[in-house]
BALOBA-1460 file (C-alpha; in Angstrom, 3 decimals):
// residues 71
<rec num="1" residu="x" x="-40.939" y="-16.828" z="-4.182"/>
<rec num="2" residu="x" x="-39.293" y="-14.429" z="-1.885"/>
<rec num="3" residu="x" x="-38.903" y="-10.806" z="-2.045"/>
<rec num="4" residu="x" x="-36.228" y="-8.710" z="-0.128"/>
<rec num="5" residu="x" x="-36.676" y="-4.992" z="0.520"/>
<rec num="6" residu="x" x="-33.622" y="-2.987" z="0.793"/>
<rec num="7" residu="x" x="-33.096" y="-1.172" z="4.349"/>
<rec num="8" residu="x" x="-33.766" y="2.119" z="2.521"/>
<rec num="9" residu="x" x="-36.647" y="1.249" z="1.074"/>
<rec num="10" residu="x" x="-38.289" y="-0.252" z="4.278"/>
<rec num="11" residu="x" x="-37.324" y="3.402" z="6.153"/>
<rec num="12" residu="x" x="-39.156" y="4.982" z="3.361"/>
<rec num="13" residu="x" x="-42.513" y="2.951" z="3.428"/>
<rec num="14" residu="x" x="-42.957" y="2.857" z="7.466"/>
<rec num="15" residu="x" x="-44.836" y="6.008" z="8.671"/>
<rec num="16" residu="x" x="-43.671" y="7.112" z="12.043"/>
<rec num="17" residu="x" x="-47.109" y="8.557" z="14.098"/>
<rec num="18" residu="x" x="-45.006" y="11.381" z="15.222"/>
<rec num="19" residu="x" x="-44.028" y="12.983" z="11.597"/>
<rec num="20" residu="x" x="-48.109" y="12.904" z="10.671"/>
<rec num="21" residu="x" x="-50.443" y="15.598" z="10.763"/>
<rec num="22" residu="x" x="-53.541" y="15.381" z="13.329"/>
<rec num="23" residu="x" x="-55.666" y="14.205" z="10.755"/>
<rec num="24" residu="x" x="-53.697" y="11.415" z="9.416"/>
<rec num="25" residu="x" x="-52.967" y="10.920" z="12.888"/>
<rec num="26" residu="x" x="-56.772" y="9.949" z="13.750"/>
<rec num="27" residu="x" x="-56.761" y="8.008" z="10.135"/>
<rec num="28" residu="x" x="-54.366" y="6.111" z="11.696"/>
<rec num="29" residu="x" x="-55.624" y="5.347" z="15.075"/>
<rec num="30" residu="x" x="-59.278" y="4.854" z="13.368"/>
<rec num="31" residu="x" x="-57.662" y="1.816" z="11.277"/>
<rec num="32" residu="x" x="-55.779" y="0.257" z="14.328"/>
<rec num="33" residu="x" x="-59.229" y="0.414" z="16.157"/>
<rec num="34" residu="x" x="-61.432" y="-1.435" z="13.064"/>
<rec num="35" residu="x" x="-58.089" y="-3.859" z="13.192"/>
<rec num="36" residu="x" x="-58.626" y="-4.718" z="16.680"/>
<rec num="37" residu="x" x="-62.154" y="-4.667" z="16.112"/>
<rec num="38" residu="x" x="-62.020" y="-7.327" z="13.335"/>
<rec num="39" residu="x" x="-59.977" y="-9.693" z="15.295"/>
<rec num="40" residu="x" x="-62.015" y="-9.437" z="18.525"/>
<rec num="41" residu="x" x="-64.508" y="-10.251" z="16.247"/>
<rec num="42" residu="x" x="-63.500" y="-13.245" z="14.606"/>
<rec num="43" residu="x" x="-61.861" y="-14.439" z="17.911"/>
<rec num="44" residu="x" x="-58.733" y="-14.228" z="16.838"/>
<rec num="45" residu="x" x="-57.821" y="-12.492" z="20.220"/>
<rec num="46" residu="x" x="-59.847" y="-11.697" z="23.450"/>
<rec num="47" residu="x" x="-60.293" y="-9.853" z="26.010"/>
<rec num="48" residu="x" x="-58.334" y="-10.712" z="29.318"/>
<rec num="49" residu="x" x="-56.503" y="-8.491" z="32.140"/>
<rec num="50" residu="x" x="-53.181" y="-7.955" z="32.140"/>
<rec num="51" residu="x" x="-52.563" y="-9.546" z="35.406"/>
<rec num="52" residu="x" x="-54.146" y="-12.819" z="34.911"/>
<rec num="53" residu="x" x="-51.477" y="-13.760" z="32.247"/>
<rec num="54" residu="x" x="-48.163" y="-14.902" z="33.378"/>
<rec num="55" residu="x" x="-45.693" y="-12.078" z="32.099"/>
<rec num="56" residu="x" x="-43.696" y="-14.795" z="29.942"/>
<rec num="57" residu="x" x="-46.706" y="-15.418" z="27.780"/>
<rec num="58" residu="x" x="-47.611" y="-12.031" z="26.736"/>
<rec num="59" residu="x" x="-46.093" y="-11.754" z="23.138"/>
<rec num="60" residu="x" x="-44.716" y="-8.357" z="22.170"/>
<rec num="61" residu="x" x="-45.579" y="-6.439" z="19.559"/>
<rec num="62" residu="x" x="-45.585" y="-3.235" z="17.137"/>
<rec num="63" residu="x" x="-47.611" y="-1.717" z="14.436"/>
<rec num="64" residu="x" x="-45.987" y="-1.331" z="11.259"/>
<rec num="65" residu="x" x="-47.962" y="1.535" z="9.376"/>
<rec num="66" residu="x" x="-47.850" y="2.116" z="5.886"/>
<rec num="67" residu="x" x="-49.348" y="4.797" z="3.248"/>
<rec num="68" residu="x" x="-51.139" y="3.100" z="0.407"/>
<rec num="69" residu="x" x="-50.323" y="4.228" z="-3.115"/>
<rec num="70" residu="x" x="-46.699" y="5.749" z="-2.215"/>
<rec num="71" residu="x" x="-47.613" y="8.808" z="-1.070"/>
């Protein structure tokens, strides 16, 4: 089963960091960090400097941050 979500509906969901308040802004951050936390912890990433992985095998990424319940 596959569900589609209209272009509208995406821009309505995301929460841009820069339209919060300072406390929702630390909710925020607070979440990333347990995030990060829980996959350090289950080794689903590690720890490694930046310059002792080849630039072509760093995969890029973004945080897509949503409000639970609709609000």
């Amino acid at each position: 089963m596959t569900f589609l979500v209209s272009e509208a509906n995406k821009q309505r969901s995301e929460v841009r960091i820069s339209n919060l308040n300072p406390q929702d802004r630390k909710l925020f951050e607070a979440a990333k960090a347990k995030e990060i936390d829980s996959w350090l912890s289950t080794e689903t990433v590690c720890r490694i400097l930046r310059n002792k992985v080849p630039r072509e095998n760093v995969m890029r990424c973004r945080w897509i941050l949503t409000l639970e319940g609709g609000k």
